[in-house]
C-alpha positions as CSV (number, residue, x, y, z in Angstrom):
1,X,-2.4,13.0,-21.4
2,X,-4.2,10.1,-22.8
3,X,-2.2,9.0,-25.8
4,X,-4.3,5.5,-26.1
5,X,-7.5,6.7,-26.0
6,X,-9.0,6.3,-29.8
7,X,-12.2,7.7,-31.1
8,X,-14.6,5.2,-31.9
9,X,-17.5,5.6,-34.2
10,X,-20.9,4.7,-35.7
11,X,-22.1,5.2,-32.0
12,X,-26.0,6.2,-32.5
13,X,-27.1,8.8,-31.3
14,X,-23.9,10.9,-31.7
15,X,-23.1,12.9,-28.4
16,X,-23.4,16.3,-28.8
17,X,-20.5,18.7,-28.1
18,X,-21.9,19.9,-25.0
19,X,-22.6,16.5,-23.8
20,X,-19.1,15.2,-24.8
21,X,-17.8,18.3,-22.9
22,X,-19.6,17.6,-19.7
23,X,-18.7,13.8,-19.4
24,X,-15.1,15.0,-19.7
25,X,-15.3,16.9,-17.2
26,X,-17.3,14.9,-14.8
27,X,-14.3,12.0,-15.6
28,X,-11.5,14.3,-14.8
29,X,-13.6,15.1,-11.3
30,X,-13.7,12.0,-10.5
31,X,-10.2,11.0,-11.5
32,X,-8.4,14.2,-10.1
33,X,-10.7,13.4,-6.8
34,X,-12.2,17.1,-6.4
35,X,-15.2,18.9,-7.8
36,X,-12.9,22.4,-7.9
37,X,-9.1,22.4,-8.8
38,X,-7.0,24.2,-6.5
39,X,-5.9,28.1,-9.1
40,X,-2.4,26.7,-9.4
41,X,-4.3,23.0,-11.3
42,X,-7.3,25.4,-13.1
43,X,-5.1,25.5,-15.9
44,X,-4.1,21.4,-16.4
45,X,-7.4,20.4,-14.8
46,X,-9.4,22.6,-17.9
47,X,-6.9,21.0,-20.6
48,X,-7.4,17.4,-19.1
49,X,-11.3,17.9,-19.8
50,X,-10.6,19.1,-23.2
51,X,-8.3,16.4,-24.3
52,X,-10.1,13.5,-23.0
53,X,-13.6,15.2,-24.5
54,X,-11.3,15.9,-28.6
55,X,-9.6,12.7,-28.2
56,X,-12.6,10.0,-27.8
57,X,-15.5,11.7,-28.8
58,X,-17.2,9.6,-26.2
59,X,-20.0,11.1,-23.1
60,X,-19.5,9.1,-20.1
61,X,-22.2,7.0,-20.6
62,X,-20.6,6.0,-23.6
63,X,-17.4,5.5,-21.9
64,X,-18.6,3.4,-18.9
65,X,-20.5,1.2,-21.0
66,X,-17.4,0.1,-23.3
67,X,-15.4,-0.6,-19.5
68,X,-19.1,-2.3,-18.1
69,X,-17.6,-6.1,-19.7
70,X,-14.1,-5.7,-17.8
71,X,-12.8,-6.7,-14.8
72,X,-11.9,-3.3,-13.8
73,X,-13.6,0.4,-13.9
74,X,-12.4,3.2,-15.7
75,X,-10.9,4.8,-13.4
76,X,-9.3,1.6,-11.5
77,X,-7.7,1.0,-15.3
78,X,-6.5,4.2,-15.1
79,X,-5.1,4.3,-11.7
80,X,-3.1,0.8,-12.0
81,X,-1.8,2.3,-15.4
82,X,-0.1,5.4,-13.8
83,X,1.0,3.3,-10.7
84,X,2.7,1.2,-13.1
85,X,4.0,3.9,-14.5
86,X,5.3,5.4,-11.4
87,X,7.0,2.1,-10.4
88,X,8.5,1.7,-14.1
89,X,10.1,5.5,-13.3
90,X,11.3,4.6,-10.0
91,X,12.9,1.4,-10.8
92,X,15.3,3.3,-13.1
93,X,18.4,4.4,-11.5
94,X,18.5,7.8,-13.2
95,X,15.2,8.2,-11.5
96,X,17.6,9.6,-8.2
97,X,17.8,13.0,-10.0
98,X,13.7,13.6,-9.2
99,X,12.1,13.2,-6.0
100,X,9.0,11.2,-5.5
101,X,6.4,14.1,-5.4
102,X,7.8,15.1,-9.4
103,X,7.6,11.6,-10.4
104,X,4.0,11.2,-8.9
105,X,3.1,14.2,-10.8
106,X,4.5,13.2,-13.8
107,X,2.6,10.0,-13.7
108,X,-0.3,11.7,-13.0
109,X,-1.1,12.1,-9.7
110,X,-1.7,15.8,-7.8
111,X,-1.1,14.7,-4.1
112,X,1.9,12.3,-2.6
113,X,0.5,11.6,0.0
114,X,-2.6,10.2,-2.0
115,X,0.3,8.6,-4.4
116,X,2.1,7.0,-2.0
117,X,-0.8,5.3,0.2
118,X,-2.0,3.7,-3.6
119,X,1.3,2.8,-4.3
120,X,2.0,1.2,-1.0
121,X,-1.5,-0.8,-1.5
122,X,-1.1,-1.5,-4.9
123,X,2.8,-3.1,-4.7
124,X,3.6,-3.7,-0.9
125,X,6.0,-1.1,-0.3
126,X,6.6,3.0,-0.5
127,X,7.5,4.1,-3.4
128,X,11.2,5.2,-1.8
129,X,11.4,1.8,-0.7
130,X,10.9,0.4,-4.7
131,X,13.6,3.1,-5.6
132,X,16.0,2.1,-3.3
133,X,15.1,-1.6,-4.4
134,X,16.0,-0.6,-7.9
135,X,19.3,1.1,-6.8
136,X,21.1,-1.9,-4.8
137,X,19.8,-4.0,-7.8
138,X,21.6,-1.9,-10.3
């Protein structure tokens, strides 16, 4: 899920596991946007938590304090990396075979709606519109 998230070290004191653990989950609240996945998202939602807590080794405080120098939060980093993601995906012109909804998901994002109202702020247009963009261009 995270592939560029590195561990860092030599942070004093060292989280615990249980703390780790609960800022993971407490990120992929606020990320997903919902205290309580839906049954059909318990599965993904619980392995998101896991992954982020195993792959930085970070708690939240931790987290928010390495982003507190930037321009951009956490989560606003994430969410313009996935948007760009989607519109990299939807520029292609094999990108036809999968509707929008799929490609949203696959970028990271549970609702289209959601997906498409961030996507029309973020770039000016609806994602179908960028797609179709991409397909007279081809």
């Amino acid at each position: 899920m995270c592939r560029n998230i590195h561990t860092l070290h030599n942070f004093e004191p060292a989280a615990t596991d249980a703390e780790v653990q609960a800022a993971a989950l407490q990120y992929v609240r606020k990320i997903a946007g919902t205290t309580k996945p839906s049954k059909a998202n318990q599965a993904v939602f619980d392995r998101a938590v896991a992954d982020i807590a195993h792959a930085t080794s970070l708690s939240r405080a931790q987290l928010y304090r390495l982003f507190a120098s930037q321009d951009k939060s956490v989560h606003a980093t994430l969410r313009e990396e996935r948007l760009a993601k989607s519109m990299s995906y939807l520029k292609q012109p094999e990108s036809g075979r999968l509707s929008i909804g799929a490609i949203a998901y696959a970028c990271g994002f549970s609702d289209q709606s959601v997906f498409s109202k961030l996507f029309r702020q973020r770039f000016d247009m609806t994602p179908r519109e960028a797609r179709a963009g991409a397909l007279v261009s081809a």
